[in-house]
C-alpha positions in Angstrom: -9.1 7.2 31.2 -7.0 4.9 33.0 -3.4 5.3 34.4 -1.3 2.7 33.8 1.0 2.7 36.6 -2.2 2.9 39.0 -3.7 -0.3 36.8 -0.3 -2.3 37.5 -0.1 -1.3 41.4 -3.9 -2.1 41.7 -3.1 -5.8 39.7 0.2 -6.5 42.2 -1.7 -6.0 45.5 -5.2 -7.9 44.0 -3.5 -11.4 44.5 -0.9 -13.7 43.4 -1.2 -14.7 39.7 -4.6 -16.0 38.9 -7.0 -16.8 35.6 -7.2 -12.8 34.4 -3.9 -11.7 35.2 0.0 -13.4 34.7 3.4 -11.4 35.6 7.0 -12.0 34.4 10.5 -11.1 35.0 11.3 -10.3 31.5 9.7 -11.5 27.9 12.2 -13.5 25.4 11.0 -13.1 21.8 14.3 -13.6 20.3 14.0 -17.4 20.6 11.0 -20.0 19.4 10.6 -21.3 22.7 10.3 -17.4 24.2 7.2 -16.2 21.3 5.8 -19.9 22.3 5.5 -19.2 25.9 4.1 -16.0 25.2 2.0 -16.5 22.9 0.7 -19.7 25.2 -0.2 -17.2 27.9 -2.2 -14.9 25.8 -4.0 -18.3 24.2 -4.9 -18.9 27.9 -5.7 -15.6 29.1 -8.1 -15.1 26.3 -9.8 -18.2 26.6 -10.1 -18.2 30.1 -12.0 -14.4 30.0 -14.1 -14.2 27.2 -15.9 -11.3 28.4 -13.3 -9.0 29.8 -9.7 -7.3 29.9 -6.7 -9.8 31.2 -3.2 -8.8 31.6 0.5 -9.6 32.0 2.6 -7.3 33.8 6.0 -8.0 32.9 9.4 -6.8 34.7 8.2 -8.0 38.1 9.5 -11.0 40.3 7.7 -14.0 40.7 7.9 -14.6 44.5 7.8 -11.4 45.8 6.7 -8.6 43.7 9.3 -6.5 43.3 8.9 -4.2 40.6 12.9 -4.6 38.9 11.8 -3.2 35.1 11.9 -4.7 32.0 13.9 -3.1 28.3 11.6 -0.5 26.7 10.2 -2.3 24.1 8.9 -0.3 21.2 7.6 -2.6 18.7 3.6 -2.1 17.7 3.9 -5.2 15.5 3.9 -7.7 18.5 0.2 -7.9 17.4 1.6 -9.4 14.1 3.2 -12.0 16.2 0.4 -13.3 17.9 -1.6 -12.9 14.6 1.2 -15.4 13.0 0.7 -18.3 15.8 -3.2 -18.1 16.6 -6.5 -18.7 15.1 -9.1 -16.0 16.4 -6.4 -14.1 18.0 -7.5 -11.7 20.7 -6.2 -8.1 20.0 -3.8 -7.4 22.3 -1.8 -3.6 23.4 2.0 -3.7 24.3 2.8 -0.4 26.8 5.7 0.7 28.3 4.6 2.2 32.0 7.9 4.5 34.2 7.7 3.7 37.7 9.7 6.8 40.2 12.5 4.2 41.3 13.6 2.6 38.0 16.4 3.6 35.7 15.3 6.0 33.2 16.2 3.2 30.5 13.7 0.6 32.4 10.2 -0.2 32.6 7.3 -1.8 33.4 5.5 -3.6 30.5 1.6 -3.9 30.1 -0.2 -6.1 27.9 -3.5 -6.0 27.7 -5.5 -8.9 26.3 -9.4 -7.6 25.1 -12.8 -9.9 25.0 -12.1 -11.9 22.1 -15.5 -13.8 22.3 -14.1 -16.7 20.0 -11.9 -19.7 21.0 -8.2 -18.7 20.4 -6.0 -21.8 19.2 -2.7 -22.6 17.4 -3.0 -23.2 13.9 0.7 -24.0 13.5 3.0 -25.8 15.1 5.8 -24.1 17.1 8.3 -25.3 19.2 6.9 -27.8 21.6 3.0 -26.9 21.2 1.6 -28.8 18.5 -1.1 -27.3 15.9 -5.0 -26.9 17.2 -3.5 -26.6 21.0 -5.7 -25.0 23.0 -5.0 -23.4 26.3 -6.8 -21.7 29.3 -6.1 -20.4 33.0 -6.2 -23.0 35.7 -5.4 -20.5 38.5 -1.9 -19.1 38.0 -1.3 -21.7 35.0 -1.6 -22.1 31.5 -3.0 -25.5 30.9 -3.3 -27.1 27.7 -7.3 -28.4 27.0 -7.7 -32.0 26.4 -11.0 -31.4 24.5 -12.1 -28.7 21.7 -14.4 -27.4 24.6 -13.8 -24.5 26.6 -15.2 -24.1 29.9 -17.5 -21.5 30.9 -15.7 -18.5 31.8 -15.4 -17.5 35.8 -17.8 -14.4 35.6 -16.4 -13.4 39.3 -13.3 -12.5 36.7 -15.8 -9.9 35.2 -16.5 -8.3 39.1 -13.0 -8.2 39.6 -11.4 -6.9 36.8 -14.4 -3.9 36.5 -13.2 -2.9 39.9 -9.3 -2.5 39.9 -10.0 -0.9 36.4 -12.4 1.5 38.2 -10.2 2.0 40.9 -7.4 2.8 38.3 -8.7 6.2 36.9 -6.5 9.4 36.3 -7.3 12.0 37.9 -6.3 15.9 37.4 -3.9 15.0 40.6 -1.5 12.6 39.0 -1.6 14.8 35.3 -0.4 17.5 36.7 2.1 15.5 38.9 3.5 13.6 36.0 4.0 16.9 33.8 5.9 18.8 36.6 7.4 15.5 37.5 8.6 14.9 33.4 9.4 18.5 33.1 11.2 19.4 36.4 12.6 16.7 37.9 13.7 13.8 36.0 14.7 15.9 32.4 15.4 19.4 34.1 18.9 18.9 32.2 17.5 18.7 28.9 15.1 20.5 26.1 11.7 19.5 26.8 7.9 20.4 26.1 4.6 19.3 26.0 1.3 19.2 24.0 -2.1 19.3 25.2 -4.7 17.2 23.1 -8.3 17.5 22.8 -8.3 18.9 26.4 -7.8 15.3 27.1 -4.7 13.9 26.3 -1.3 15.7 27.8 2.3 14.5 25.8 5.4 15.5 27.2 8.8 15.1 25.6 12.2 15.6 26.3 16.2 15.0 24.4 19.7 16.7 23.8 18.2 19.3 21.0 20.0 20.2 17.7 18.9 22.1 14.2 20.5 21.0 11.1 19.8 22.7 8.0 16.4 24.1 9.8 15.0 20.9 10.9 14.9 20.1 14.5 16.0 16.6 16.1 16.6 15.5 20.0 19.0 12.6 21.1 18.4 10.6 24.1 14.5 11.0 24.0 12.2 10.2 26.1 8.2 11.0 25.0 5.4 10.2 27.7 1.8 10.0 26.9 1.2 11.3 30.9 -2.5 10.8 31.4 -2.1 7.1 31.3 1.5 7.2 32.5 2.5 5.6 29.2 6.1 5.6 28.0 5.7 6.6 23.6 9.2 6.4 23.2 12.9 5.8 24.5 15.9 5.8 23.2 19.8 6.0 24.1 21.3 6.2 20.8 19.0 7.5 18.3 17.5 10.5 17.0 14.2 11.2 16.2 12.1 14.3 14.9 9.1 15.5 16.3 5.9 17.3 14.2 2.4 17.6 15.9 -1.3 19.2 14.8 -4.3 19.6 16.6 -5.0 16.4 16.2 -1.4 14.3 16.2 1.8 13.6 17.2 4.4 12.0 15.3 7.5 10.6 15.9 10.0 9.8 13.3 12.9 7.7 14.3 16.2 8.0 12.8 19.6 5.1 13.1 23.5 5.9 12.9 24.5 2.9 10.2 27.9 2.8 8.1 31.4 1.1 7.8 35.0 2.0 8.5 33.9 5.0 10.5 31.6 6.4 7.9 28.2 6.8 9.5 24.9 8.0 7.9 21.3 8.5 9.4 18.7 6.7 7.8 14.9 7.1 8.0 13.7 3.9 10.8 9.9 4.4 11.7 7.2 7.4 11.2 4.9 6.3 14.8 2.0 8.3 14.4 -0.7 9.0 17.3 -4.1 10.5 15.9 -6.2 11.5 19.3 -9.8 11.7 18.8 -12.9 14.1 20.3 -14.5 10.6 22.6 -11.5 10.0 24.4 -9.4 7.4 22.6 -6.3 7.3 20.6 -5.1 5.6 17.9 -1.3 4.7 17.3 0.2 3.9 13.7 3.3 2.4 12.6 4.9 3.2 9.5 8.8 1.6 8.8 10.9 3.6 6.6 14.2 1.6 6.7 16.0 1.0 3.0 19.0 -0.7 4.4 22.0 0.8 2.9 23.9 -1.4 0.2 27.6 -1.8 -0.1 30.8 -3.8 -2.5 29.9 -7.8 -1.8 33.5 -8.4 -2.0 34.3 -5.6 0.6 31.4 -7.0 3.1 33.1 -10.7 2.7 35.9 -9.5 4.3 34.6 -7.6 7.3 32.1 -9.9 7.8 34.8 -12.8 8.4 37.1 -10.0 10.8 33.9 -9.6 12.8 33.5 -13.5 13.0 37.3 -13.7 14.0 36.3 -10.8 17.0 33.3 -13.4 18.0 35.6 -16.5 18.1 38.6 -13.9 20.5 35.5 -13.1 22.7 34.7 -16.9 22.4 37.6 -18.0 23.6 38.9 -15.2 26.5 41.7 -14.3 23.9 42.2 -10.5 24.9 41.3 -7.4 22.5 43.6 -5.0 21.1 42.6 -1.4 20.9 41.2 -1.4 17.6 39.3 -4.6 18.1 37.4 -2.8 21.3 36.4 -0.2 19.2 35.5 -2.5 16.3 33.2 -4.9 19.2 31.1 -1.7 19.7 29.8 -1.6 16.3 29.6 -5.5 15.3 26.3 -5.3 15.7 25.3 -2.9 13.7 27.7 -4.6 11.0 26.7 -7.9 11.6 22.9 -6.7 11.2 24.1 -4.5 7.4 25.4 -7.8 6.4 22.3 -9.4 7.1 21.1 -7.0 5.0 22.9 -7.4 2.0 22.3 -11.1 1.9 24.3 -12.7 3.9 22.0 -15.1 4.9 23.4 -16.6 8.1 25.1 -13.1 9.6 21.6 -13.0 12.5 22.1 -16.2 13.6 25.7 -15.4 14.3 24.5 -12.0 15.6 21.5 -13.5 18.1 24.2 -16.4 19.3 26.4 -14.1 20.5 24.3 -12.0 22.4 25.6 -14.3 26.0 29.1 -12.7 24.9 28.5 -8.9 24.2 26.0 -8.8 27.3 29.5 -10.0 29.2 31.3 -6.9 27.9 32.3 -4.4 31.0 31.3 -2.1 28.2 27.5 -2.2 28.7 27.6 0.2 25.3 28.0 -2.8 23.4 24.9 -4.6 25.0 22.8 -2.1 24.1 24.5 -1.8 20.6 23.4 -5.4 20.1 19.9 -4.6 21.7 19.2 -1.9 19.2 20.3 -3.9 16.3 17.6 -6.9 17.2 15.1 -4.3 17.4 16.0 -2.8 14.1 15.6 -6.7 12.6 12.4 -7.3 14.6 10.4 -4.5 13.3 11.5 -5.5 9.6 10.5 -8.7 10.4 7.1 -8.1 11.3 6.7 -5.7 9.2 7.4 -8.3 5.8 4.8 -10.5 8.0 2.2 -7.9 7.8 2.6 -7.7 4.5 
């Protein structure tokens, strides 16, 4: 079983960037050009290591190293994305790993790229990379191919990447350190417990804990999977309940929508995790979101006052008191309009991300943040489907 954080200290100190392994400050999947740059690297990766695990380490600095975290990013259907853009796409795992010195709310992500065996290409066109495009690693690069044929694979790759995996092993050391670590230390303030699975697998959660009408649900939750020092779940605003067996923990996610100061919860995402008796785990999505529907004629109006509170922002004109309060949930109203068909509302909504992130607020940043979450997972889940 490997630990994560171990894996990601063990990739840092190998070498600069090279053919198995790429690192970024921060992934942009809002934007065409972002998922084509992305999904270029794992077209490259894969090709370029046919035969074993390749990685991208993301929330790291370029020049130097320095580990400065990434947004947890929760969404299981990246898979989807790369699904959408290649042919013989290489399955790939999206993991959030807590270092000690990073805010609570940050990260460092993993992906890991497996053997694929096959030639990955683009079978559409996107952005600037044209269908049939074929990349691979030249060093730190991602080169595009000028013929159909790939190169032989560097099997000194193969060497390399057995040993820092091999070297990244838990031990009984670090799982005992992570739960008193999780438990003690960095949620001592809060309602917490943990799980142990199949004598194998150790989840620890913690949140602000409440009981209405005899079901339980935490706020502000953090769930870590500690053996492989594997962040499950975070969140600042919603709430979520938790269930386990013998055999599985789930995680159902719940989100504050409404209008005019009338907010309900509503049902997001049931994440299940099924651990088995040979030492692996399996993690399921399931979204549950029926976006709530309101008056058309009602919506038109709102929907044009939140546009006015865009073009203010736009233009340095300064907020009244009301119009603060109203900035904190235009994303969240923006997104319900999007919902009821108004068609162009998440265009407005991604354009003026630059503005909201501006906000001394930082409340409304992460307003905004959790709304293009809420959108992404829909997304992929219609593509899925």
């Amino acid at each position: 079983m490997i630990n994560k954080r171990l894996l990601i200290k063990n990739l840092l100190a190998h070498n600069d960037e090279s053919s198995f392994y790429d690192k970024k400050r921060q992934l942009n999947l809002h934007t065409k050009e972002g998922k084509a740059k992305f999904v270029k690297h794992i077209c490259a990766l894969s090709n370029s290591n046919p035969n074993n695990n390749s990685y991208i380490v993301v929330g790291v600095e370029d020049h130097d190293n320095e580990i400065t975290g990434a947004d947890f990013y929760d969404d299981s259907r990246i898979q989807n994305l790369v699904n959408a853009f290649l042919e013989n796409p290489p399955r790939i795992q999206y993991e959030n790993v807590p270092f000690p010195n990073l805010p609570k709310d940050k990260v460092i992500g993993l992906v890991t790229i497996s053997p694929n065996h096959k030639t990955s290409y683009f079978k559409k066109w996107v952005y600037n990379i044209p269908y049939g495009a074929i990349f691979i690693r030249r060093g730190s690069n991602s080169i595009p191919l000028e013929s159909s044929i790939v190169p032989a694979p560097d099997m000194q790759n193969m060497v390399t990447v057995s040993s820092i995996e091999n070297s990244s092993h838990n031990s009984i050391a670090y799982t005992l350190e992570g739960v008193i670590d999780f438990l003690n230390n960095r949620h001592k303030d809060m309602a917490s417990g943990y799980k142990v699975f199949k004598e194998l697998f150790v989840v620890c959660w913690a949140g602000h804990k409440k009981t209405v009408k005899g079901k339980t649900y935490y706020s502000r939750v953090d769930i870590e999977l500690i053996n492989e020092q594997v962040k499950l779940f975070y969140s600042a605003l919603d709430e979520v309940s938790i269930t386990f067996d013998e055999d599985t923990f789930s995680i159902t996610e719940y989100v504050p929508l409404g209008l005019n100061d009338r907010t309900s919860y509503y049902p997001l995402e049931e994440v299940s995790i099924r651990f088995e008796e040979n030492g692996y785990y399996k993690i399921d999505s399931n979204l549950l979101f029926e976006p709530p529907q309101y008056n058309r004629k009602m919506l038109h109006h709102i929907y044009n006052a939140n546009l006015t509170l865009l073009t203010k922002l736009e233009k340095k004109i300064p907020l009244l008191p009301r119009e603060r309060k109203e900035l904190l949930n235009l994303p969240s109203t923006l997104m319900i309009c999007y919902l009821n068909n108004f068609a162009e509302a998440k265009q407005k909504l991604a354009e003026a991300k630059p503005l909201l992130k501006a906000w001394p607020d930082p409340a409304v940043f992460v307003s905004f943040k959790e709304a293009m979450r809420i959108l992404r997972k829909m997304k992929y889940d219609k593509a899925a489907n």
